[in-house]
C-alpha positions as CSV (number, residue, x, y, z in Angstrom):
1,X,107.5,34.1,200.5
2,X,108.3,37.1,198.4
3,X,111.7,39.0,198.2
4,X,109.9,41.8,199.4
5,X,108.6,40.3,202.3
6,X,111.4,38.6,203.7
7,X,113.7,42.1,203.1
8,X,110.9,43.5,205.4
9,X,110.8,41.2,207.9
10,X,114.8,41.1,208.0
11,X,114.5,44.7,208.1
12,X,112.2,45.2,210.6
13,X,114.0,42.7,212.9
14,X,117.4,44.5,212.1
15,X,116.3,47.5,213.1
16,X,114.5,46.0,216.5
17,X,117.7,44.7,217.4
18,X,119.5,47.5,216.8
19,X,117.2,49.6,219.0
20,X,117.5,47.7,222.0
21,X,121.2,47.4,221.5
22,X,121.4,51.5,221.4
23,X,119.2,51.9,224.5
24,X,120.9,49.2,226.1
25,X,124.3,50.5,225.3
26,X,122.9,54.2,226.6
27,X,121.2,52.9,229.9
28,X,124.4,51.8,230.8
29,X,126.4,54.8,229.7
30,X,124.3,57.0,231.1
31,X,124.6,55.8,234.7
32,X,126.2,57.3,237.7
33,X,128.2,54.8,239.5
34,X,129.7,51.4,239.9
35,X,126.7,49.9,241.9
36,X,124.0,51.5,239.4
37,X,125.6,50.5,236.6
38,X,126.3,46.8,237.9
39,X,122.6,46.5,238.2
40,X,121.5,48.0,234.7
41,X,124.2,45.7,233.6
42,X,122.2,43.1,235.5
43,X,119.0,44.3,234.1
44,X,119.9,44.3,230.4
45,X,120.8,41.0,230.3
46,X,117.9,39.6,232.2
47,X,115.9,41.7,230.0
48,X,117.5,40.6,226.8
49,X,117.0,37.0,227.7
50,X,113.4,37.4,228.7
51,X,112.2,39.2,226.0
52,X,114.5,36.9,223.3
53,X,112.4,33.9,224.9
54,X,109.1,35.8,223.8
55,X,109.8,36.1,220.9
56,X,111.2,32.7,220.2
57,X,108.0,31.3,222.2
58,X,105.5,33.5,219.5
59,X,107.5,32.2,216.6
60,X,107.4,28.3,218.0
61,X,104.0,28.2,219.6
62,X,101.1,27.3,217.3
63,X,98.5,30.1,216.1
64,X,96.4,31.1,217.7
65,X,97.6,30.1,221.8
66,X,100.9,32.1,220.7
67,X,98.9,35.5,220.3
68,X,97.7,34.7,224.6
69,X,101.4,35.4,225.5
70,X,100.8,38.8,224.7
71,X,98.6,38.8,227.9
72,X,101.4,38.5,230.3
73,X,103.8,39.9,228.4
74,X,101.9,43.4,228.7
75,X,101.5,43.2,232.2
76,X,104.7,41.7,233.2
77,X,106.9,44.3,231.0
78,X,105.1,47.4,232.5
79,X,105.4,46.5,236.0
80,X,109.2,45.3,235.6
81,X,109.9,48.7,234.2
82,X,108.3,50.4,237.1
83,X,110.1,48.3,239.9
84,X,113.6,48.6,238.1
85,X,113.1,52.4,237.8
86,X,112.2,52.5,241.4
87,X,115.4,50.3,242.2
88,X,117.8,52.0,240.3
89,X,116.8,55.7,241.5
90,X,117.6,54.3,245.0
91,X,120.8,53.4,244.1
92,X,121.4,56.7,242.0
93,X,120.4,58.7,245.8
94,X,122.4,55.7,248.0
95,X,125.6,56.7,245.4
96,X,124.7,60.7,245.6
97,X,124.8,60.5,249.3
98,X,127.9,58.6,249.6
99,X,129.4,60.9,247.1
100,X,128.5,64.2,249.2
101,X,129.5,62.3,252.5
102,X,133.0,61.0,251.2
């Protein structure tokens, strides 16, 4: 491998890390109360660990079966998203009313 190459792989995985850190750090800011934020604290980890195992899994799996992960990867991820959304807005409304009511 060339210097080159391995500064841009380093690089790119720097900077991947580093983006999920920031938006994991900002879903969690950026949450309303202690029952949202308890589950996007739940949610960031389960999410760190799955996607950390993908990874590891393309890296350790043989060409070419590691490129059929991809399959359920992309429909997995997408549909997580959607349902966690969906969860933590009904929190964020179950905390809003609680808030007006109290």
């Amino acid at each position: 491998m060339t210097p080159g190459l391995v500064f841009g792989i380093a690089l790119g995985a720097s900077l991947g890390v580093l983006g999920g850190a920031i938006g994991t750090y900002f879903s969690i800011k950026n949450t309303f109360g202690p029952r949202e934020r308890a589950f996007m604290i739940r949610i960031s980890i389960i999410t760190w660990i799955a996607v950390s195992m993908f990874v590891a899994a393309l890296m350790l799996l043989p060409k070419p079966y590691n490129f059929l992960l991809w399959i359920p990867y992309c429909i997995a991820l997408p549909l997580a998203i959607m349902r966690w959304n969906r969860k933590q807005l009904e929190i964020r409304n179950q905390e809003s009313l609680r808030k007006a009511d109290g």
